[in-house]
C-alpha positions in Angstrom: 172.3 41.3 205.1 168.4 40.2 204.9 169.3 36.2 205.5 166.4 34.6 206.6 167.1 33.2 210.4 165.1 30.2 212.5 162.6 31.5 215.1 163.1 32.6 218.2 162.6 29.4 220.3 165.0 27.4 217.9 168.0 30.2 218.3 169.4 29.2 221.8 170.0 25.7 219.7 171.1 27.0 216.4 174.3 29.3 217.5 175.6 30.9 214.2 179.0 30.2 213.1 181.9 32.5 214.0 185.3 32.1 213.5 186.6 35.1 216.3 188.2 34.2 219.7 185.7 34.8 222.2 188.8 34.7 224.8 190.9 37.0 223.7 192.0 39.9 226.1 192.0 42.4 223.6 189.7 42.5 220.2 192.5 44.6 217.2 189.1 44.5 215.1 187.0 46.2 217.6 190.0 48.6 218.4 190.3 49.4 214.7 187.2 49.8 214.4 186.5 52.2 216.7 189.2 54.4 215.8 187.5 54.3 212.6 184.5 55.7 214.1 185.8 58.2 216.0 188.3 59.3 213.2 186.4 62.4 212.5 186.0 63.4 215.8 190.0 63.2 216.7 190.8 64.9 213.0 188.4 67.9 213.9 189.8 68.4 217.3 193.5 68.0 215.5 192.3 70.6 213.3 190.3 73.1 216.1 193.9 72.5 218.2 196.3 73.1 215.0 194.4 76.3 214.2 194.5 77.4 217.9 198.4 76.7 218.0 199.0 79.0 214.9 197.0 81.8 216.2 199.3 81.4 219.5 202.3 81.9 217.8 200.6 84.8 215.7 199.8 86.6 218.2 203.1 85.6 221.5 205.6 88.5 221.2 209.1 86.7 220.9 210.8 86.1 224.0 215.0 85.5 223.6 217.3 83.2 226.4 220.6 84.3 227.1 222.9 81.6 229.4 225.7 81.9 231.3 227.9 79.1 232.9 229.8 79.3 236.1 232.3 76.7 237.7 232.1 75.9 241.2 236.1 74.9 241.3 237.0 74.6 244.7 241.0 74.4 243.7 240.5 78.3 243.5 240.3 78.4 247.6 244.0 76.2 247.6 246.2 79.1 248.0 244.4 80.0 251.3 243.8 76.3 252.3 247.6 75.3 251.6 248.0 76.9 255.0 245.4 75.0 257.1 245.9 71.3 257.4 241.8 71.0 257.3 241.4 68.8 254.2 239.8 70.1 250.9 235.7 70.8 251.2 234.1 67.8 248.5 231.3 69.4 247.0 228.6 66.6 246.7 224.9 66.4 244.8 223.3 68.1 247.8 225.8 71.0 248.0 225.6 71.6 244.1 221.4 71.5 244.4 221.9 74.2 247.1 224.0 76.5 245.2 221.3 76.6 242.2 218.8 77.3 245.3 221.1 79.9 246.0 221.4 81.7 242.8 217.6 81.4 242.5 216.7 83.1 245.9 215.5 86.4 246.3 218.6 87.8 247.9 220.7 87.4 244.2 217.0 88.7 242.4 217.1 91.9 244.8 221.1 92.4 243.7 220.6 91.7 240.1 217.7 94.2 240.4 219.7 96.4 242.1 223.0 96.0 240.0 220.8 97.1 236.7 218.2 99.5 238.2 215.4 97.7 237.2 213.0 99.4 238.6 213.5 102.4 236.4 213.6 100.1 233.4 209.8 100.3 231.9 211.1 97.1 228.8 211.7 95.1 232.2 208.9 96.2 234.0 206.1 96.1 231.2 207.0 93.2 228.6 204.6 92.7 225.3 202.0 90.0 225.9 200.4 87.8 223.7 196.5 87.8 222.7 195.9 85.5 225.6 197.7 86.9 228.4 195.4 89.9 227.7 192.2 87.8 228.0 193.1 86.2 231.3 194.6 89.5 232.2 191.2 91.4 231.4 189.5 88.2 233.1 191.5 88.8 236.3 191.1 92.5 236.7 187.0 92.1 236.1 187.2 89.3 239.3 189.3 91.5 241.1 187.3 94.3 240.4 184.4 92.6 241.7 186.0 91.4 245.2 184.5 92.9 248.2 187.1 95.4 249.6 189.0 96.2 247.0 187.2 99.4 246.3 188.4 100.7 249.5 191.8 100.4 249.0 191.8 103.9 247.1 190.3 105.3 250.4 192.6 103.8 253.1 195.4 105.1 250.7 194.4 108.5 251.0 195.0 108.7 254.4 198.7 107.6 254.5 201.7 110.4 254.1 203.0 110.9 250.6 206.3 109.5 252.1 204.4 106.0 253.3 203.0 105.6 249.8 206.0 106.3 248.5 208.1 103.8 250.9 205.0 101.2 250.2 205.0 101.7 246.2 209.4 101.4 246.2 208.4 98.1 248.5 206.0 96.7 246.0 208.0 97.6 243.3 210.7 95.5 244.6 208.7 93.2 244.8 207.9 92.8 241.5 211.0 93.1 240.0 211.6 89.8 242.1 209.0 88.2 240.9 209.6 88.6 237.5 213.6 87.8 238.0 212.4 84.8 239.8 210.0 83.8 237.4 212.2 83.4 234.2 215.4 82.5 235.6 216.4 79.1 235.0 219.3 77.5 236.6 220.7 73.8 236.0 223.6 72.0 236.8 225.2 70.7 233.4 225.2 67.1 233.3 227.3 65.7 236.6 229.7 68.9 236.3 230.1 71.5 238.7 229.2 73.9 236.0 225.8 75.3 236.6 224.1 77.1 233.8 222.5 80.3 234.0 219.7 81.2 231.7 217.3 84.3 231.4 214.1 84.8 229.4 213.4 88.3 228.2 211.3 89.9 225.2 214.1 92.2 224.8 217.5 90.1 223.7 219.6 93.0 225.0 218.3 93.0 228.5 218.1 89.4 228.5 222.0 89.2 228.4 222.7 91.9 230.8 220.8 90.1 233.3 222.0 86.7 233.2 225.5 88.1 233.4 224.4 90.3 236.0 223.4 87.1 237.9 226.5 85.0 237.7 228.3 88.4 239.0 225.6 88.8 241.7 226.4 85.2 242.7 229.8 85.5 242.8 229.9 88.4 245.1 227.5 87.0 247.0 229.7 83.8 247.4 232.6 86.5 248.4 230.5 88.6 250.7 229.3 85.2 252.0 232.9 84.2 252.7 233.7 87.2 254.3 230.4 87.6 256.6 231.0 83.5 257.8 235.3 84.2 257.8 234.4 87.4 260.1 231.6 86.2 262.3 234.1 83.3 262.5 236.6 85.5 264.1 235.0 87.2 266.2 233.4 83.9 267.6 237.1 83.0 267.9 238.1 85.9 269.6 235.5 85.7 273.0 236.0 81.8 272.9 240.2 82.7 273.0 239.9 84.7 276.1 237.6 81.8 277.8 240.4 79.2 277.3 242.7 81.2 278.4 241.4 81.9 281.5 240.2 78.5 281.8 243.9 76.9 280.8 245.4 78.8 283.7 243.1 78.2 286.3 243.4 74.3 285.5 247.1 74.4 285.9 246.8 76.5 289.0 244.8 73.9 290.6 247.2 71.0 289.5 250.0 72.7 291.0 248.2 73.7 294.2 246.7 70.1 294.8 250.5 68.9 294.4 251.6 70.9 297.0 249.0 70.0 299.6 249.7 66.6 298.8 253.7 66.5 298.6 253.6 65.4 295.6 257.1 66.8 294.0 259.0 64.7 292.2 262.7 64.3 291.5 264.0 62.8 288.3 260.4 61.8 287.0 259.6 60.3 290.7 257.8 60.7 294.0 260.0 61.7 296.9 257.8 58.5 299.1 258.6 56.3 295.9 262.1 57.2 296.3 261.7 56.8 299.7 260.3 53.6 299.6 263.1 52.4 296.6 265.9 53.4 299.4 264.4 51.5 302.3 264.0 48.5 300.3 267.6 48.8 299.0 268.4 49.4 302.5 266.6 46.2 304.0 268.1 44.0 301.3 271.7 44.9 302.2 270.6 44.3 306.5 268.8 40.9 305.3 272.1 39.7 303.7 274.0 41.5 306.6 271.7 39.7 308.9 271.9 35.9 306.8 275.9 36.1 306.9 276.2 36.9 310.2 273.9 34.2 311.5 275.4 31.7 309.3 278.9 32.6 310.9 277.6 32.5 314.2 275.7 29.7 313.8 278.9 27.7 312.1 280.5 29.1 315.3 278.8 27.7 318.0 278.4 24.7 316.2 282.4 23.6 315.8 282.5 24.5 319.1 279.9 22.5 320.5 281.2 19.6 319.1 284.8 20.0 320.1 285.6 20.2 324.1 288.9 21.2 324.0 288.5 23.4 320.8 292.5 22.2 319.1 290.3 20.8 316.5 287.5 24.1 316.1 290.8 26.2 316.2 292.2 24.1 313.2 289.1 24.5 311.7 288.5 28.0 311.8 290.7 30.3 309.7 291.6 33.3 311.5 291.7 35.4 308.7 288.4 34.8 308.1 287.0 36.4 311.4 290.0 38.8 311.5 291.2 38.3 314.9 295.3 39.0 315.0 295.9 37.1 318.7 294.6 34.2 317.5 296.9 34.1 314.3 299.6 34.4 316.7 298.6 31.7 319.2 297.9 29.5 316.1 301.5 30.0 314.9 303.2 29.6 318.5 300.9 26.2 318.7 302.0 25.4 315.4 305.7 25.7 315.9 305.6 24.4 320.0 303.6 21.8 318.1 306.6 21.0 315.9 308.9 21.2 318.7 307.3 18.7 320.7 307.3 16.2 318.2 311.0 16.5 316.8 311.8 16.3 320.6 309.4 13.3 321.3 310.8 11.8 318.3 314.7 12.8 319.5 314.6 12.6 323.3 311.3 10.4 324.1 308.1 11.3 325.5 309.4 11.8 329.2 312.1 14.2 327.9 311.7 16.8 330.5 311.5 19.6 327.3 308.5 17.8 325.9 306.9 17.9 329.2 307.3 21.8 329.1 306.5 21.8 325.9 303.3 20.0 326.2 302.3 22.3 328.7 303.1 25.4 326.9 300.5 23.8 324.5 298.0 22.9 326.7 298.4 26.8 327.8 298.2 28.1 324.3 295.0 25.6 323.4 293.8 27.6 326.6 294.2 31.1 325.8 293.2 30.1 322.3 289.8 28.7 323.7 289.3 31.6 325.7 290.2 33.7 322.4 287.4 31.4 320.7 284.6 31.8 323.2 285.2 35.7 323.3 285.1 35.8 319.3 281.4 33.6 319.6 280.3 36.3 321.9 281.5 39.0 319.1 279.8 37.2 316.2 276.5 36.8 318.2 276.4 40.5 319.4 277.1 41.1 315.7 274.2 38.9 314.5 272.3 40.2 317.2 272.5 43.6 315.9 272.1 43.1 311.8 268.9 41.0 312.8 267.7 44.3 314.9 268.9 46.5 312.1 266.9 44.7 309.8 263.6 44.9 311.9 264.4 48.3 311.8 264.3 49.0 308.3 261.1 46.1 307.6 258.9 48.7 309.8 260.5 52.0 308.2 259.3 49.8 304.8 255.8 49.4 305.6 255.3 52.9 307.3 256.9 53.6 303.4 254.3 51.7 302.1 251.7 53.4 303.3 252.6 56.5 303.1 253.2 55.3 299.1 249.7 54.1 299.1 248.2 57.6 300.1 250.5 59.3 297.8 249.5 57.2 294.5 245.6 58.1 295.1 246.5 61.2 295.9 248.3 60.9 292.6 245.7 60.0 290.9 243.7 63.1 291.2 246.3 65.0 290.3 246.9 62.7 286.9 243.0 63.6 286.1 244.2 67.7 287.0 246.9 67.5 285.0 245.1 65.7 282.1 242.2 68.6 282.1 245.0 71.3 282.3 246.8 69.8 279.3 243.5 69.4 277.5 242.2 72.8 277.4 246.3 73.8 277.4 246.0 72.1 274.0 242.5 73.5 272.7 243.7 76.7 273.7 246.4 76.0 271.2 244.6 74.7 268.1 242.5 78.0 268.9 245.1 80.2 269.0 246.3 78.7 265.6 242.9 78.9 263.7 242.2 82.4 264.5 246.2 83.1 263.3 244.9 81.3 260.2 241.2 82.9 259.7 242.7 86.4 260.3 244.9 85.8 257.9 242.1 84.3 255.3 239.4 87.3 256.3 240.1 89.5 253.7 241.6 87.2 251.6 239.5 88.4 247.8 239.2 84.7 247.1 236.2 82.7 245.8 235.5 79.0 244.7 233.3 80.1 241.7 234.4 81.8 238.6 232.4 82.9 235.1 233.5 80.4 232.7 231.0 81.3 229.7 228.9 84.7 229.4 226.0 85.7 228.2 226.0 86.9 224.6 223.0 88.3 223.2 221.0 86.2 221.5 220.2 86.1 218.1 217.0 83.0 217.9 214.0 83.6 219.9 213.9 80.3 221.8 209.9 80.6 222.3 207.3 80.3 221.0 208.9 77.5 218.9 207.4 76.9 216.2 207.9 73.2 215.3 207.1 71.8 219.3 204.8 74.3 219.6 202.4 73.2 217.2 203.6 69.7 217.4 202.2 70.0 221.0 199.0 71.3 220.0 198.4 68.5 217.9 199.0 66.1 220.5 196.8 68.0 222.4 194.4 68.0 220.3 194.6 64.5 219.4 194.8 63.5 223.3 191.4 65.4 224.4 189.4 64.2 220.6 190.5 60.5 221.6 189.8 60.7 225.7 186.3 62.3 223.9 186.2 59.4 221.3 186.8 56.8 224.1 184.2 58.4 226.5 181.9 58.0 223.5 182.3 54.2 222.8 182.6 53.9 226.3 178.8 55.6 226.5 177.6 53.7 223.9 175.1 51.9 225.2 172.8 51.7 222.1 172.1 49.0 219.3 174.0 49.0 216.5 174.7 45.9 214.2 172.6 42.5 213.8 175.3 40.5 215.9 174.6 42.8 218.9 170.9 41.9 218.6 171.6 38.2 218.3 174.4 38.6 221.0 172.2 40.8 224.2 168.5 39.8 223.0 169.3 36.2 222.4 166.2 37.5 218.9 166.2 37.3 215.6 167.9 40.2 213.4 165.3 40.9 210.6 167.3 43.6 209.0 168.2 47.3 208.8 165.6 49.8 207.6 167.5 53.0 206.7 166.6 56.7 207.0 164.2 57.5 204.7 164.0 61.0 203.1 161.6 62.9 200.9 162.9 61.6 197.6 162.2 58.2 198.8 158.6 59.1 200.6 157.2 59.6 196.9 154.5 57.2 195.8 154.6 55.0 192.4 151.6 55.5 190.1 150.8 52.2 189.6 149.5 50.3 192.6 145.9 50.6 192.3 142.8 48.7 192.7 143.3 46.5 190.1 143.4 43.2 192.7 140.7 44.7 194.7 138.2 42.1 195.7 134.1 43.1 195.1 133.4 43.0 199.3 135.9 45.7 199.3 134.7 47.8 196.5 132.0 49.7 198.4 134.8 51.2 200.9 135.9 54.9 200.6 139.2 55.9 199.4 140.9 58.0 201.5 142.6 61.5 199.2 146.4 60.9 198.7 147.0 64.6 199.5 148.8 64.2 202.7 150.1 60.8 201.4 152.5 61.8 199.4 154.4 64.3 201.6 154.9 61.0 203.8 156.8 58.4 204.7 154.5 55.4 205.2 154.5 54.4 201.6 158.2 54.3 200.9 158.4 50.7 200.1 156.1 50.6 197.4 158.0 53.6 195.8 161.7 51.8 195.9 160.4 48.0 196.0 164.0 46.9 195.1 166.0 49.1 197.9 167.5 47.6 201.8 164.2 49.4 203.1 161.6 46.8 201.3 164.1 43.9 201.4 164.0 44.0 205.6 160.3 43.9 204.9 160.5 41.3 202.5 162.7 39.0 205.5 160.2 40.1 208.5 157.5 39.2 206.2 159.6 35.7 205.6 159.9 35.0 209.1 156.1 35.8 209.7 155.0 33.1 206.9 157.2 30.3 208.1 157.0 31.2 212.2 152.9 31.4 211.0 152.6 28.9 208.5 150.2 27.4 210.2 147.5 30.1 210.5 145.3 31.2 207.6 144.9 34.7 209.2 147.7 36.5 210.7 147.4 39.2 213.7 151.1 40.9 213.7 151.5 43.7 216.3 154.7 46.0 215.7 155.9 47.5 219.1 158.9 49.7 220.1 160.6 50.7 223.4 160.2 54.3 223.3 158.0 56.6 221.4 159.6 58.0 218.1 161.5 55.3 217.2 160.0 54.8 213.7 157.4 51.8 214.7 154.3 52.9 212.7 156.4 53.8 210.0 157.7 50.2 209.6 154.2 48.9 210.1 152.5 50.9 207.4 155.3 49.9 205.0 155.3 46.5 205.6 151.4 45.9 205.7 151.7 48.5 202.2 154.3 45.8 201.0 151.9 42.8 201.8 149.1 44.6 200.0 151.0 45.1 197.0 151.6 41.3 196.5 148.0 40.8 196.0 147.5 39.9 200.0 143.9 41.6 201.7 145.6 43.3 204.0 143.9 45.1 207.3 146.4 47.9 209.2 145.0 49.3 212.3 146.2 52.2 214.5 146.2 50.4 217.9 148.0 54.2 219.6 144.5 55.2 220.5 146.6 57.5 222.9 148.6 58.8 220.5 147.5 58.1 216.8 150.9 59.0 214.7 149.9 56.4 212.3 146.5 58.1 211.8 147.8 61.3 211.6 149.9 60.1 208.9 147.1 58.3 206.7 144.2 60.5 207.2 143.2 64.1 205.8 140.5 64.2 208.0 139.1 62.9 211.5 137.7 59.9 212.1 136.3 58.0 215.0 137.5 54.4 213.5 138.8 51.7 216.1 137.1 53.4 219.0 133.9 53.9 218.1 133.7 50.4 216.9 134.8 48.8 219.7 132.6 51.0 221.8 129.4 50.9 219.9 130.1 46.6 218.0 130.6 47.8 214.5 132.7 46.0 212.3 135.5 47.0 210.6 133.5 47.5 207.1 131.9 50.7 209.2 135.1 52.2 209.8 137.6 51.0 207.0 139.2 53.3 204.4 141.1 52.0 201.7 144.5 53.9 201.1 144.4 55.7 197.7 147.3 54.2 194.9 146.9 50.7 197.1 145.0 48.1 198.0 145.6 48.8 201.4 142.7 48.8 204.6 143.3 50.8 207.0 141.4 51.5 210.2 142.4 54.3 212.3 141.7 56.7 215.3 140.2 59.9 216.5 142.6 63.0 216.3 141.8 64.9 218.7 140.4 63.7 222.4 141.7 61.4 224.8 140.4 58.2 226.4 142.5 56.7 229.6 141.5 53.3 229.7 143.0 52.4 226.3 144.4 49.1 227.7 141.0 47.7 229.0 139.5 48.7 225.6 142.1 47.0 223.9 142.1 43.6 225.9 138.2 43.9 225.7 135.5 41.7 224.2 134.5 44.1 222.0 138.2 44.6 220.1 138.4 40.7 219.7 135.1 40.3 218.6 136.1 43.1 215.4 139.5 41.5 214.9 137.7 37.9 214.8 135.5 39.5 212.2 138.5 41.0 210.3 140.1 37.5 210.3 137.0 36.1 207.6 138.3 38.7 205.1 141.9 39.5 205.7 145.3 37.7 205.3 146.8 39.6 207.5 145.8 42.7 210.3 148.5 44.8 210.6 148.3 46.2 214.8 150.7 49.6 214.8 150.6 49.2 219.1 151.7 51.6 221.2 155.6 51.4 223.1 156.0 48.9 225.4 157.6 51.5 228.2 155.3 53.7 228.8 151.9 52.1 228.2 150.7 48.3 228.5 148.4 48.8 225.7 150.3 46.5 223.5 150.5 43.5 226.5 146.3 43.9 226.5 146.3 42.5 222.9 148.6 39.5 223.6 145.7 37.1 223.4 144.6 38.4 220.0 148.3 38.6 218.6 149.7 36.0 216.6 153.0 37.2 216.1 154.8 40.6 217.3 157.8 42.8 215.6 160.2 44.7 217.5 161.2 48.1 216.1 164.1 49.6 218.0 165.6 52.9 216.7 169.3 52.5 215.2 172.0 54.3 217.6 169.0 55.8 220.2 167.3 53.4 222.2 169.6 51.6 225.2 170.7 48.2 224.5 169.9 47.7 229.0 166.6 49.0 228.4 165.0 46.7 225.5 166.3 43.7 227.5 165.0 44.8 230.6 161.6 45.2 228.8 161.7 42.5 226.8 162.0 40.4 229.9 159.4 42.0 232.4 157.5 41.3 229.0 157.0 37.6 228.9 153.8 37.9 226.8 155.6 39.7 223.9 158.6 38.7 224.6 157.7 34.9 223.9 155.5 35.7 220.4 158.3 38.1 219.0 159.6 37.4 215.3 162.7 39.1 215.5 164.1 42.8 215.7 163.9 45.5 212.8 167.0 48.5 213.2 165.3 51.4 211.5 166.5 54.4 210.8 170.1 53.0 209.9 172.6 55.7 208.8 174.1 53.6 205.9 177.3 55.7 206.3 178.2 55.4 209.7 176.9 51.6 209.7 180.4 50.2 208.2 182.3 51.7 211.2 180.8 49.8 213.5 181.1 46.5 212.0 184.4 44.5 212.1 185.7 42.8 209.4 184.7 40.0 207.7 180.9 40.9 208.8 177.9 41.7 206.0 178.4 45.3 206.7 181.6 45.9 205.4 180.3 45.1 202.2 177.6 47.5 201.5 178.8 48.7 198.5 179.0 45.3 196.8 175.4 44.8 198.2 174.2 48.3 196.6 173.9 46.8 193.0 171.2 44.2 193.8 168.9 47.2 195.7 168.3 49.4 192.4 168.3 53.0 192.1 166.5 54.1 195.1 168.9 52.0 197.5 171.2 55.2 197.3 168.7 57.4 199.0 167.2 54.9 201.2 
């Protein structure tokens, strides 16, 4: 642990070896290792919680849970519902949430309350409480107490009526009992059932039961009375909205049937009388335009045969009688036909100059005469016929179109009347439905059915169900554990301080000397034989300072345990001082600190004691001329020492003593008084003149100098400094503040040796080591230090 190192100006180049990842995200070593450490702390607050949790459950009155289970079944309703076509209600995760609203509200609580008389019931109103309730009961009434304006209450009160205090005290009591029902009710839906559990809490296992059955009854007949309130308001609702329709059903078909009338709009056989109208007329002028077509076609065939034939024998033998039904001129046709005949069996018999085929050819030409005539007459027939189917059928064409229109008018009169008949049938048909579902919801109004039933009741309980024993204390562990380890982590989180060699090395960029332990009375006594033997004869005429106060102190506990961790830090500062020095014959080493306290002339009278003792001349001198602990220490008596010879150019054979049991010089300072330019005296010509002079006798002058952070005492005496020795306090002084320092500080900074830890708790140091470092092996160390390394 006391390995020699390089010096300081060689350790940026030198890195020492180390086989841990620098990289890694998290350090298992370091955590482990501070759990170590703060081990203790998490067990006692285990402990302190542990304790706390058993006195809890000593002193928490039992409290007992009774639990009910109701089923929200809306099948129940189906018997009611089989009537109504409305489908079946689906109760989802919202519904189900507001029903356990329901049961928890105050309007159940007041019922429950009401159902039981609570408010007579003194186990309901004033339960045990536990040790603590009591304490933040007591707590509450003293703040309460103390509340501006609540002493007056008493005095407003006494001007009320007996029957206002009364109807304000029933109020508040009511209010209570709510409270209380609302505070230890628990309701929960059971998994992704409709069953909903119903628990109570009650120091009184009895009362516990007969409330949470009271509850599930209470919501129940609130789900009934609920029913019947929504059924009836329903109803009435109904009732007034009944009597509107009605009215307003009749009125609509009133209108319909009066628009109808102003508008002639009656129908026959599902039509319009002008669409029947108009169907007739167009019948009509279909028959007149084929009337009109055959009659000019005959006329027109007519006129034509007999435009094309003069003398008409061939438009008679053309034209069938029958056809135009005309008798005389079937009968001139046959009387042509036969005197035809005749003629030609006479003209055949007799000749053609046969006096009877003269006669008989004018008989013919006769006949063709009166059948022309015949002919022309019949084409004045047919056109006076054709005449009057063509006016017949102009006739009926303007009777069409006056149709039309008049249609026209009809069909948007029409559709008005569609749109009145529409609204009439529409509220016609709400009227209806209306009428039906108040038929139904009368029917249903007092209908004693509900969608919630009891399917498991309360029995009384026989377990308390808090405090629980087991979780209870469980939880006050964790508890426990959970504040000592946020406590633990804000404590390595705040350690700022130095605490092994590496962190030295590792935020100083120094050399670690070693760790000088506490150091207690045992160890502060002095051995018996370190005296004057080596004594030179230039020192013999010196005064020996009594040992009186000596051996109550601590300055000379390296010479009484030369073979503890103490004297071997020594033993490697002295190491590093010889080889950084090796070049000087006389050595000037100044020990400094950061903050006052920190065990700095302590270390400095040990190590200059240790020098001594290894037959070294050895000068010590208490540079704290400001605040001379090191004097204080050494001396029984005042003395003027370093002051007065640097104020009046003495040497330091006028104000040496020698340190009785060693052959130990030391110079010190006045006890009492102060002097405020310490630094100039220090940095003066007079001080290096009396150390120059000290350098012909002595091997080494021991400077105990005052802290760096207050004063710059120990800066002044940079020029007369060979070497200086940091002494930084183990687990005190901030790691930020001895760099800081040290680096505003180039002139100590750049003659430092290294870094002494002292007052090391040996103990503790372990914890904050990882493994595989010199510290975890103090134990094996402990045989090589002797007997006093146990104490130092």
């Amino acid at each position: 642990m006391n390995t020699f190192e390089y010096p300081i100006r060689n350790l940026a180049e030198h890195q020492p070896f180390s086989d841990e990842k620098q990289s890694e995200f998290i350090d298992l070593n370091r955590l482990i290792a501070m759990a170590r450490r703060q081990f203790l702390l998490v067990t006692g607050f285990v402990i302190v919680w542990f304790v706390l949790g058993l006195a809890i459950l000593a002193t928490t009155p039992p409290q007992y849970t009774a639990v009910a289970k109701v089923l929200i079944d809306d099948r129940l309703s189906q018997i009611v519902e089989e009537a109504s076509p409305a489908p079946q209600r689906v109760r989802n995760d919202a519904a189900l949430l507001s029903e356990i609203e329901v049961i928890r509200s105050a309007r159940i609580a007041d019922a429950v309350g009401r159902a039981l008389n609570l408010q007579e019931n003194q186990v309901f109103l004033s339960p045990p409480s536990s040790m603590l309730g009591q304490i933040i009961g007591t707590i509450r009434g003293s703040i309460r107490s103390l509340l501006p304006g609540t002493s007056t209450s008493g005095e407003n009160s006494s001007d009320a009526s007996d029957a206002e205090l009364a109807v304000a005290r029933n109020a508040a009591l009511k209010e209570y009992v709510r409270a209380i029902l609302q505070s230890n009710v628990r309701v929960e839906r059971a998994g992704r059932s409709y069953v909903i559990s119903i628990a109570f809490r009650s120091h009184d296992s009895q009362l516990a039961a007969e409330i949470t059955n009271a509850y599930a009854e209470a919501y129940i007949a609130d789900q009934l009375e609920a029913n019947f309130d929504a059924t009836q308001q329903a109803t009435e609702w109904m009732q007034t909205r009944l009597q509107e329709l009605q009215v307003s059903s009749q009125l609509a078909s009133q209108q319909t049937e009066d628009f109808r009338s102003r508008n002639g709009l009656s129908s026959t056989r599902g039509l319009l009388i002008t669409e029947q109208q108009l169907s007739e007329l167009n019948s009509q002028l279909a028959l007149a335009r084929a009337e009109t077509a055959r009659a000019e076609a005959r006329f027109q065939q007519f006129r034509q045969v007999l435009d094309t034939d003069t003398q008409g024998l061939s438009s008679f033998s053309l034209i069938s009688s029958e056809e135009y039904g005309n008798a005389a001129l079937v009968e001139l046709k046959t009387r042509l036909d036969a005197i035809d005949q005749r003629e030609q069996e006479i003209r055949l018999n007799f000749g053609e100059d046969h006096p009877q085929a003269v006669l008989l050819q004018a008989e013919q030409r006769e006949i063709v005469r009166q059948i022309t005539t015949e002919l022309n007459n019949l084409s004045a027939s047919l056109r006076s016929e054709f005449e009057i189917s063509k006016a017949r059928e102009d006739a009926l064409e303007e009777s069409v179109s006056l149709a039309t229109g008049r249609n026209s008018e009809a069909s948007q009169a029409q559709i008005a009347l569609r749109g009145l008949e529409q609204r009439s049938e529409a509220v016609n048909s709400l009227y209806q439905t209306f009428l039906s579902r108040y038929e139904e919801v009368s029917q249903q109004q007092s209908f004693p059915v509900s969608a919630v039933r009891i399917i498991s009741e309360a029995t009384v309980p026989r377990a308390k169900s808090s405090p629980r024993t087991i979780p209870t204390l469980g939880l006050m562990i964790v508890l426990g554990g959970l504040i000592g380890g946020m406590i633990g982590i804000f404590r390595e989180y705040n350690e700022r301080f130095f605490r092994t060699g590496s962190e030295v090395r590792d935020v100083l960029k120094l050399k670690f000397l070693g760790y000088a332990p506490k150091i207690d009375g045992k160890t502060a006594s002095l051995a018996k034989d370190h005296g004057r033997r080596n004594m030179k004869a230039e020192l013999a005429d010196l005064r020996v300072t009594p040992t009186t106060r000596l051996e109550k102190s601590r300055m000379l506990a390296a010479l009484a345990n030369p073979t503890s961790m103490f004297t071997e830090t020594l033993r490697n500062a002295r190491i590093a001082a010889d080889v950084v020095l090796q070049a000087k014959q006389h050595k000037v080493i100044g020990f400094v600190s950061i903050l006052p306290g920190e065990g700095k002339s302590t270390i400095a009278a040990n190590f200059a004691a240790l020098l001594a003792s290894n037959d070294s001349r050895v000068l010590i001198i208490d540079g704290d001329i400001r605040n001379p602990g090191l004097s204080r220490a050494m001396l029984s008596e005042p003395t003027d020492g370093l002051l007065k010879a640097v104020i009046e150019n003495k040497t330091w054979r006028d104000v040496a003593k020698i340190i009785e049991g060693t052959n130990l010089c030391f110079v010190g300072n006045n006890l009492s008084g102060q002097f405020s330019h310490t630094s100039e005296l220090l940095s003066s010509e007079g001080m290096q003149q009396f150390v120059a002079e000290a350098k012909e006798t002595f091997d080494y002058i021991i400077l105990d100098l005052p802290p760096i952070g207050p004063v710059v005492d120990a800066k002044a005496v940079s020029q007369i400094v060979d070497a200086y020795i940091m002494v930084t306090e183990w687990g005190k002084t901030p790691r930020l503040l001895v760099a800081s320092q040290l680096n505003a500080e180039a002139a100590i900074s750049d003659k430092l040796l290294g870094v002494i830890l002292n007052k090391v708790d040996l103990k503790s140091l372990p914890k904050y080591s990882t493994d595989g470092t010199s510290e975890k092996f103090l134990k094996e160390y402990n045989q090589y230090y002797g007997t006093g390394a146990q104490t130092v």
